[in-house]
C-alpha beads as a LAMMPS data file, in Angstrom:
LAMMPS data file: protein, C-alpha beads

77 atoms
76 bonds

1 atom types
1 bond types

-500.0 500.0 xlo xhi
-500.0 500.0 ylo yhi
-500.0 500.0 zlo zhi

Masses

1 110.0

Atoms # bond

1 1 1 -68.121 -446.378 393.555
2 1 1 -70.664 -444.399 395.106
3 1 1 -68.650 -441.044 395.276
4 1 1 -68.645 -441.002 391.482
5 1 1 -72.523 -440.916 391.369
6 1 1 -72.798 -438.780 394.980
7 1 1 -69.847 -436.763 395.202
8 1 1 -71.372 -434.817 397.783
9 1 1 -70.353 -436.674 401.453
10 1 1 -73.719 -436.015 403.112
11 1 1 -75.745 -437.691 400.292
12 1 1 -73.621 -440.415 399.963
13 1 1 -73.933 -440.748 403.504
14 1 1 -77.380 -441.375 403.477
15 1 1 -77.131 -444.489 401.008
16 1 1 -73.951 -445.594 403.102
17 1 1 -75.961 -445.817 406.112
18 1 1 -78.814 -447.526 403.980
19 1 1 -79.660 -451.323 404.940
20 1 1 -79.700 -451.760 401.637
21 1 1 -75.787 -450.048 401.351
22 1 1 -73.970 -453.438 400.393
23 1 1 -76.645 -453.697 397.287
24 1 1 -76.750 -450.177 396.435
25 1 1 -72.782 -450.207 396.078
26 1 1 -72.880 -453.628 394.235
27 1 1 -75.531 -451.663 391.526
28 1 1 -73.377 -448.549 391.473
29 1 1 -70.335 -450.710 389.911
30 1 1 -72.525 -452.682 387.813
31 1 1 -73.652 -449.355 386.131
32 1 1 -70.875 -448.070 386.066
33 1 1 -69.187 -451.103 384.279
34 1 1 -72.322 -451.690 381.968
35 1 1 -72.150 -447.919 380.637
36 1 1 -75.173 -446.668 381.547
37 1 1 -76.249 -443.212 381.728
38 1 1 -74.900 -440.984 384.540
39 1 1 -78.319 -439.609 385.160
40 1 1 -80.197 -443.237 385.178
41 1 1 -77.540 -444.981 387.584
42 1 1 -77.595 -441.925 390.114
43 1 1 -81.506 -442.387 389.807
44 1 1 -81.601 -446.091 390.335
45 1 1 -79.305 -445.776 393.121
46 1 1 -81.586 -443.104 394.968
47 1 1 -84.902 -445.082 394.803
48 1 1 -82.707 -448.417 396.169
49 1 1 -82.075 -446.203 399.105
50 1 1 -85.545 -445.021 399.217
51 1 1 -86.861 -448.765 399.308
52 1 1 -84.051 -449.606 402.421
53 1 1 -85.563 -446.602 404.241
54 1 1 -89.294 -447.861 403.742
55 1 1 -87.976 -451.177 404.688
56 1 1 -86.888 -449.740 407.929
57 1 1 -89.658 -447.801 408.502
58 1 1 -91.833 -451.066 407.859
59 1 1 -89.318 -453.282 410.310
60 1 1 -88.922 -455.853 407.278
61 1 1 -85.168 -457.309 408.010
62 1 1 -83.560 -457.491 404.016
63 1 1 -83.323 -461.269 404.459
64 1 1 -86.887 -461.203 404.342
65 1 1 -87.709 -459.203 401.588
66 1 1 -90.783 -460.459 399.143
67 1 1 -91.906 -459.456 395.850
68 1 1 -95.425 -458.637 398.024
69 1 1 -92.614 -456.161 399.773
70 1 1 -91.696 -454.847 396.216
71 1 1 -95.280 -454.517 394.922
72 1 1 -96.703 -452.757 398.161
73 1 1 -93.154 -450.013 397.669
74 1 1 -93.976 -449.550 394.196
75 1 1 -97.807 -448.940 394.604
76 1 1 -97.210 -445.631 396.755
77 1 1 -95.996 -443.796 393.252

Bonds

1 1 1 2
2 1 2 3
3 1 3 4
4 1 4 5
5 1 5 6
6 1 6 7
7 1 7 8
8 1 8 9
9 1 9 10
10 1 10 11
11 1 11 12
12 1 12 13
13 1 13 14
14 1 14 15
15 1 15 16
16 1 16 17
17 1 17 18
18 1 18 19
19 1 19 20
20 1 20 21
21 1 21 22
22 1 22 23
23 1 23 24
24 1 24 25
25 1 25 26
26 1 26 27
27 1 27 28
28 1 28 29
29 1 29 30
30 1 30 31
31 1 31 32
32 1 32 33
33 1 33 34
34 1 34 35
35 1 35 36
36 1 36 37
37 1 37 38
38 1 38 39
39 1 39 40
40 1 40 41
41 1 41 42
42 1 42 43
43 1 43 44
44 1 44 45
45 1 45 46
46 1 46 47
47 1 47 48
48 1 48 49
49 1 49 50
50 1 50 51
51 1 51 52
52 1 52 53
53 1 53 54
54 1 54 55
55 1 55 56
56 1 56 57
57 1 57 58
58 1 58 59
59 1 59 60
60 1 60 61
61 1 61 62
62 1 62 63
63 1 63 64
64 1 64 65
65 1 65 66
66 1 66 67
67 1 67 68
68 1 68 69
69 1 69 70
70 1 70 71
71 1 71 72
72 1 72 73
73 1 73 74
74 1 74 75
75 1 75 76
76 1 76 77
């Protein structure tokens, strides 16, 4: 589902690669299905992949992931 929101290979690369790819394709279907906005999805999609590359930058394994983890992402914006 990804190529419908990144059409372009070497973008979609980059969230294929993600360790968050498995979740990031799960949430592209689920917007997809649910209707929502092209723009929104494609958005969504891009900061998942933003928070897998902090993750691995940080060395926090997904399985470990806290809302702490979530909170400390968010408050860099």
């Amino acid at each position: 589902m990804l190529e419908y929101y990144y059409p372009d290979e070497k973008k979609r690369a980059l969230l294929e690669s993600n360790c968050l790819a498995s979740f990031i394709e799960d949430a592209a279907c689920f917007f997809r299905e649910q209707g929502h906005s092209f723009g929104y999805a494609q958005e969504c999609l891009r900061s998942m992949g933003y928070f897998g590359d902090w993750l691995q930058v940080k060395g926090i394994p997904v399985c470990s992931v806290t809302m702490g983890h979530v909170k400390k992402f968010l408050a860099q914006f």
